[in-house]
N, C-alpha and C positions, 0 to 999 in steps of 0.2 A: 485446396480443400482436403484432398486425400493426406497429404503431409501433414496437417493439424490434427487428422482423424486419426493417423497411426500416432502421433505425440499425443494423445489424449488416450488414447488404449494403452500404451505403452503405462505412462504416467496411473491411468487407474488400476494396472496393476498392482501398487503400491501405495495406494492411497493410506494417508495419515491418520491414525486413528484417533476416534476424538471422541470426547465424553457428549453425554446427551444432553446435559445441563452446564454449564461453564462455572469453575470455581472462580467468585470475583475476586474473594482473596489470593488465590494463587496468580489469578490476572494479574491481578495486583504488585503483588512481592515481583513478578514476572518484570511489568513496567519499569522498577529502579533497581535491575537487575544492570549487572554492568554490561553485559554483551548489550542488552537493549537501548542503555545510557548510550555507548558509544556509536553502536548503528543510529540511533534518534540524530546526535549531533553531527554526524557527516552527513546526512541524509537533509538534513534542514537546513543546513548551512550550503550545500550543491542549492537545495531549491530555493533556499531565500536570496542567497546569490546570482541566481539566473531570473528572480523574479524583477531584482533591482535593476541589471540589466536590462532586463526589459520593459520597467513601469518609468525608470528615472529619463527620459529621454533630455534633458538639459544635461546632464549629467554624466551617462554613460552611452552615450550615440555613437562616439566617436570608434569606441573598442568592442561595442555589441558586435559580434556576427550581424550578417547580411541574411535575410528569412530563407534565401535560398544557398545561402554556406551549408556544408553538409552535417556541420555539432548543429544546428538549428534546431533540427527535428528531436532528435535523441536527448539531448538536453530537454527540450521542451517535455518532448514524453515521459523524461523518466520525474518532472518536477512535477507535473499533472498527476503520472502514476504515484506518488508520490503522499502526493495529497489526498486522493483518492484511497490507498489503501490505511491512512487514518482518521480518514472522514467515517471509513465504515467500517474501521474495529472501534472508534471513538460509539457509533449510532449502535453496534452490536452489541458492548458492553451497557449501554444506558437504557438499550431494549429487554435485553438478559435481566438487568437490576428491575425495571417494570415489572417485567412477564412475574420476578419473585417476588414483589410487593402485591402484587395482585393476588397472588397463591397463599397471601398472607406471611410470609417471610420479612418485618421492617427491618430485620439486621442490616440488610443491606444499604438502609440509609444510613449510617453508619462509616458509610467505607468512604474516603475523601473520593476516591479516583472515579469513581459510577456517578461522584458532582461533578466534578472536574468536565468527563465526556460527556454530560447532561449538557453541560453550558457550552462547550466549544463545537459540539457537532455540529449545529446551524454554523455559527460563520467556518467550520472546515469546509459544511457544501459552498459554502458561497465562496469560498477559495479553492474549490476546485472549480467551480464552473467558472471563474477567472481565470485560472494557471490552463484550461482547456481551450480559454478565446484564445490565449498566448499559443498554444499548442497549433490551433487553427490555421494561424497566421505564421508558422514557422516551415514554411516552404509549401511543397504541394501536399495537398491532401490524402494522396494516395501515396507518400510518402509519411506525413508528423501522423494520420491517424492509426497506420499497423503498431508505430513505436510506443503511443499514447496506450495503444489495446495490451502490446506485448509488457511494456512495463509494469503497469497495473494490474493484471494478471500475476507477475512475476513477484512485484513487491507486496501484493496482497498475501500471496504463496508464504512469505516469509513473514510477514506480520504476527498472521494465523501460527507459523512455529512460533517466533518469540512471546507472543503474549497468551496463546492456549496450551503452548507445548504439545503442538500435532505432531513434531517428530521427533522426543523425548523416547517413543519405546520402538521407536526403527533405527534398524542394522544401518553402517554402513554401506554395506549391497543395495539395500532396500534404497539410503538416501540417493545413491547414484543413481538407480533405473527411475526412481520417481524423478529427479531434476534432469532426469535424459529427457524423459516423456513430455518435461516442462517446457525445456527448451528446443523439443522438437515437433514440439505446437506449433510455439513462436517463430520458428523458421518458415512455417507451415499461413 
């Protein structure tokens, strides 16, 4: 507990600055950005990969890991964190476009992307709370669930930069005591 406490002081040190209202358009142009392109497709291919893995049992039984093999866990957590961190920049962005439909702003129906995460947010939750059973069942508990916690935390971290641009106006100094702090949660 203390070790998370100091990676969590550390880390708000340097916390990312962020606007008070989110530009959906800047989300936007952000999402088919190429750094974002290429993180998406490695990222979904690790987790669509480990999901077949694990949903195809006729099919891949033979070369899955063993739930208590030690990639079990970390695989599992980081396909779950995974999922999880654009389940809820997907529900953040289609809450964002609400909150400014409500304020009277319709431009924002307008934007493909605020439909896009409108329609896939429900089955992202429901693919995370699947890639989480998977998560469950990939060794012991007190093992897959710190990895589950530290992923998700870690690639939501980074979501947050690529699609608000939270650390667009931090130094390099800055980015390193912040992702020291990050990852000396997660050790924690």
């Amino acid at each position: 507990l203390l070790v998370t406490l100091v990676g969590i002081t550390v880390a708000a040190i340097q916390v990312p600055a962020t606007e008070s209202l989110e530009d959906l358009d800047d989300a936007s142009r952000r999402l088919v950005s190429w750094a974002h392109v290429v993180y998406f497709f490695i990222g979904w291919t690790l987790s669509f990969g480990w999901l077949a893995l694990n949903t195809f049992d006729t099919q891949f039984a033979r070369i899955r890991p063993a739930p208590s093999h030690w990639i079990s866990a970390p695989l599992s957590g980081f396909t779950s964190g995974w999922v999880a961190a654009y389940s809820l920049t997907c529900f953040k962005l289609a809450m964002t476009a609400l909150r400014r439909v409500l304020g009277g702003d319709m431009t924002v129906a307008s934007n493909p992307f605020v439909w896009i995460c409108a329609l896939i947010a429900f089955p992202m939750g429901c693919l995370q709370m699947y890639t989480l059973n998977i998560t469950l069942g990939a060794g012991g508990v007190n093992y897959a669930m710190p990895w589950y916690t530290v992923m998700g935390i870690v690639l939501s971290i980074t979501m947050g930069g690529f699609i608000y641009g939270d650390f667009d106006r931090m130094g390099v100094l800055q980015l390193v005591i912040f992702w020291a702090g990050v990852v000396i949660s997660g050790i924690g």
